[in-house]
NUGU-86514 format. One record per residue: chain; z negated, y negated, x negated of N, C-alpha, C in turn. Coordinates in steps of 0.1 Angstrom, whole numbers. Layout:
BEGIN
> chaine  n.up  n.north  n.east  ca.up  ca.north  ca.east  c.up  c.north  c.east
> A  Z  Y  X  Z  Y  X  Z  Y  X
...
This chain:
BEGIN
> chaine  n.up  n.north  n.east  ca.up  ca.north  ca.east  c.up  c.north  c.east
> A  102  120  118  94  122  130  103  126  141
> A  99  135  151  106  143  161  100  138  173
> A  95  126  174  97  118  187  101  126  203
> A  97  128  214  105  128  223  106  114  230
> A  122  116  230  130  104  238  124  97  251
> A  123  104  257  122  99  269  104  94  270
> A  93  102  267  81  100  261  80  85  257
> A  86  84  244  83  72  232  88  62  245
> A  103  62  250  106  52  252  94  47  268
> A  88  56  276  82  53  286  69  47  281
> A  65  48  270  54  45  260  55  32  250
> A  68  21  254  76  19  243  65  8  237
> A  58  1  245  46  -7  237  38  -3  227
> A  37  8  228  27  14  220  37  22  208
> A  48  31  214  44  37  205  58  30  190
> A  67  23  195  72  14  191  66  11  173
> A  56  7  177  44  9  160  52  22  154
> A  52  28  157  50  43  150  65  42  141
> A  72  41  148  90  44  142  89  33  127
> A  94  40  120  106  38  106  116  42  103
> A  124  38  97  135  37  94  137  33  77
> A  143  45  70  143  41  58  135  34  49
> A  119  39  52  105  33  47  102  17  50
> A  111  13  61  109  1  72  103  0  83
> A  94  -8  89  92  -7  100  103  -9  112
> A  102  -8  121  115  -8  132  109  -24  142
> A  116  -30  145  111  -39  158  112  -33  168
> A  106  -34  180  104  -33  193  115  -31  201
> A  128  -44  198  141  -42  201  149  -29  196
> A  150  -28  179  151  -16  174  150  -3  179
> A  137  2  186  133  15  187  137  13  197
> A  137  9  210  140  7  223  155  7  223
> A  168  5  218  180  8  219  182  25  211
> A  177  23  198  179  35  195  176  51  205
> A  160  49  209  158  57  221  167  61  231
> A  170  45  241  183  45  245  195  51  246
> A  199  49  230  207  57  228  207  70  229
> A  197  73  224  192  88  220  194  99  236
> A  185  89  245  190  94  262  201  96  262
> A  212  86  262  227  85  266  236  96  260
> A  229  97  250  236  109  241  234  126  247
> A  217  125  250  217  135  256  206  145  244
> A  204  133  235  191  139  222  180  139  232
> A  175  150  228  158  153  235  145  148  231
> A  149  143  211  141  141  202  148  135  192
> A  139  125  184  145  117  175  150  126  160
> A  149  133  163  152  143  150  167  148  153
> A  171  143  162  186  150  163  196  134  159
> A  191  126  160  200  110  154  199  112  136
> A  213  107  133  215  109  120  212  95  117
> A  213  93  107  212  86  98  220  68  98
> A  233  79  105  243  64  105  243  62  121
> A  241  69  126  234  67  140  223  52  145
> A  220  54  137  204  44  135  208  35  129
> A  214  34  116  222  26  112  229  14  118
> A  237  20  126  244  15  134  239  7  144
> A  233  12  152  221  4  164  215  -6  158
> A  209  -2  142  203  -13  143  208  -24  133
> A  220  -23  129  228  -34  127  236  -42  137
> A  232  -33  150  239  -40  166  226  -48  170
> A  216  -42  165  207  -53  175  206  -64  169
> A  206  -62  158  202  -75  146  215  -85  148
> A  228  -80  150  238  -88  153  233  -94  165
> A  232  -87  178  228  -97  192  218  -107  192
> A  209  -102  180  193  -116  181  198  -125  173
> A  212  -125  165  214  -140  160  217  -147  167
């Protein structure tokens, strides 16, 4: 999915539902940092985050909610 960044995240209640990850659903925390990220980087659309990109985030958030 090619998502825009800025879009999804101003939408993030809703559209939060939508995102997977590796035939996972995403949490709320999840799609909201990755987005985040996605701004800070300067991605337009979720189709420009790779793989270990995502990865990454969301083995960061899952570390902070323990």
């Amino acid at each position: 999915m090619n998502a825009d960044c800025k879009g999804a995240l101003a939408q993030i209640n809703k559209s939060y539902r939508a995102f997977t990850h590796k035939g996972n659903s995403m949490s709320k925390n999840e799609v909201k940092a990755v987005l985040e990220y996605a701004i800070k980087i300067g991605y337009e659309h979720t189709g420009l985050l790779s793989e270990e990109e995502i990865d990454s985030i969301i083995n960061q958030v899952k570390s902070d909610d323990k």
